[in-house]
N, C-alpha and C positions, 0 to 999 in steps of 0.2 A: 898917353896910353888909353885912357878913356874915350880920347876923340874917336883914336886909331878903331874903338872897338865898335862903338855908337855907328861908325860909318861903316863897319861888316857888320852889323846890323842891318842898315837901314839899307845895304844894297841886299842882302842874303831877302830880305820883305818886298823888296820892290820884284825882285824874280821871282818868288814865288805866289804874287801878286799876279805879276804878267803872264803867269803859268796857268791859275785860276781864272784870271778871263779868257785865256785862251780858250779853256777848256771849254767855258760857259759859254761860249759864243757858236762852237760847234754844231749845237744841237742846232741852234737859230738859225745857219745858215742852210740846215740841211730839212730844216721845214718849210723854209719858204720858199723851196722847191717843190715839195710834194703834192701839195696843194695842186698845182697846173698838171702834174705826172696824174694823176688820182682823177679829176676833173677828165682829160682827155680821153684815159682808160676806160669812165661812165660811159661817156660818148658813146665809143665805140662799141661797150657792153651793151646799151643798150640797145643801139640799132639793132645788132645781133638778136638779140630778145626779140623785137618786133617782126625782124626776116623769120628768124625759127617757128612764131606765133602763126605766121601770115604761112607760111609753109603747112603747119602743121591743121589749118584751116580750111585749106586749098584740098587736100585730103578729105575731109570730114564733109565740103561744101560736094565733092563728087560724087560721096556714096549716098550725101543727105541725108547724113545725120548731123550736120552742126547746130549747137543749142542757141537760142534767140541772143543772150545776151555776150556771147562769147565775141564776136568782132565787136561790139561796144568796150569791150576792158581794150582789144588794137588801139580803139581810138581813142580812147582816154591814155593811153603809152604813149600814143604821139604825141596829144597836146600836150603832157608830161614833158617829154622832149622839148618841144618848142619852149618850151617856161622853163627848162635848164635841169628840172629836179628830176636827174635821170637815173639816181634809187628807183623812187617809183614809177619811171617808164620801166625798167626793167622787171618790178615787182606784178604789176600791171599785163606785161607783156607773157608773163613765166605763168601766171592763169590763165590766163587765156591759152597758152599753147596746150595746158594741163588740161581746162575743158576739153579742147577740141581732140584733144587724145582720150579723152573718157569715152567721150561724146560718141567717138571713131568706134573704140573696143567692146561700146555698149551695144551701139547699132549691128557690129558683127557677129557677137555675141546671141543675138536675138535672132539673126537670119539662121546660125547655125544649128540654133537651136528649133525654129522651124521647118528648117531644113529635114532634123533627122527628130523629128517628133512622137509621139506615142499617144496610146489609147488603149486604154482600162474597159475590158470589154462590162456591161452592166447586164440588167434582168431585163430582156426585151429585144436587146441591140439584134441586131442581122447587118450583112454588112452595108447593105440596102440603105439603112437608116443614120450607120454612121459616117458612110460616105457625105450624106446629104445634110450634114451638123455644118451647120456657119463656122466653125474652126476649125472643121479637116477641109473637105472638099468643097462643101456648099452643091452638091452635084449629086444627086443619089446614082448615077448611072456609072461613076467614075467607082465604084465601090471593087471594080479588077483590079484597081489597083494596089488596095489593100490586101486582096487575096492574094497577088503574084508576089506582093513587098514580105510576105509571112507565109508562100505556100508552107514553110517546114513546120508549122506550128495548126495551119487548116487541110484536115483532110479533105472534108467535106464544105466547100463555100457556102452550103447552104446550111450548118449545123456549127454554130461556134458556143462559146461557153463563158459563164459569167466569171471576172476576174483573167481571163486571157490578158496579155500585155501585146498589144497589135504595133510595131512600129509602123509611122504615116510616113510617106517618102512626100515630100513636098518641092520637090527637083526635077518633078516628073519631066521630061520634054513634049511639047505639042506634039509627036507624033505620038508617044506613049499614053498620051490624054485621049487621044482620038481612036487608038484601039483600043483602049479599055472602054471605052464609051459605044462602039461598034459591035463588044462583043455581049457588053450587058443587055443592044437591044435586039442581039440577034443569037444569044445562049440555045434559045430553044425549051422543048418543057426539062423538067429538073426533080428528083425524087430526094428527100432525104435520105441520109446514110448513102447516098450515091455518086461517084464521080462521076460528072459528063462528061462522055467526049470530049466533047464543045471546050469543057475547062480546060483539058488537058491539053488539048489544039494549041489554048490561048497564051500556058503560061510557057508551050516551046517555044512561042515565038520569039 
């Protein structure tokens, strides 16, 4: 009776022996898989990373605004790459795309804002003077185009007032440069408190 027992003992252990490594060996098997799945997937992340970088550069080298160091983090992604450690090609790769996105939205940013610019009229200004300011016009003769960009705000071009808000239109096109420029040197004389003709001529056109 005792053998009898000992030995459903000693198989009831050995099963659930067999059970316990079964079990423990599971995880083993399905890690030294992952590793190559995981590794492969970098790969391919990171090329990705460096296509979207190199895209998002391509952009930014057109409008010229890309920042000096930003295709240097590219190149430091690749040689990352080539050396296997493609975390940081991809890490590498994802600044740089991030600059040249800045880089892009900053430079637009600024065009837009010169684009649709403004000017604080002061004690003195005429528009003579502000046209001919190195950050509006740089042009004292271009100063029509101040006046036609704000007729609703000037009655008189030649009588403006301190604290006015003058929008600069900075989009002008060459032909629009070249009649504002035509008409400043051919107005004619001018009275204060008066509209010219001449002005009125200029801003039907």
């Amino acid at each position: 009776m005792k053998i009898k027992n000992m030995l459903k003992y000693s198989g009831l252990a050995a099963l659930v022996l067999t059970v316990a490594v079964g079990c423990a060996s599971t995880p083993q098997q399905s890690t030294t898989a992952a590793p190559t799945q995981a590794a492969a997937t970098s790969a391919q992340d990171a090329q990705q990373a460096v296509d979207a970088a190199k895209a998002e550069i391509a952009k930014a080298n057109a409008a010229g605004a890309t920042w000096r160091d930003t295709e240097g983090l590219v190149k430091q992604a690749e040689d990352a790459m080539k050396a296997g450690d493609n975390a940081k090609a991809v890490m590498l790769a994802n600044e740089a795309q991030k600059q040249a996105a800045d880089a892009l939205a900053q430079h637009q940013a600024e065009m837009a804002k010169m684009a649709a610019g403004s000017y604080t009229v002061a004690h003195g200004d005429c528009l003579w003077t502000i046209a001919g300011k190195s950050d509006i016009y740089g042009n004292p003769y271009e100063w029509p185009l101040i006046y036609k960009a704000n007729h609703d705000k000037i009655k008189d071009a030649d009588l403006i007032y301190p604290g006015q808000v003058f929008s600069i239109t900075r989009s002008a096109s060459a032909a629009d440069i070249a009649a504002a420029v035509k008409h400043a040197k051919t107005r004619g004389a001018w009275a204060l408190g008066k509209v010219e003709a001449s002005d009125t001529a200029y801003l039907a056109q």
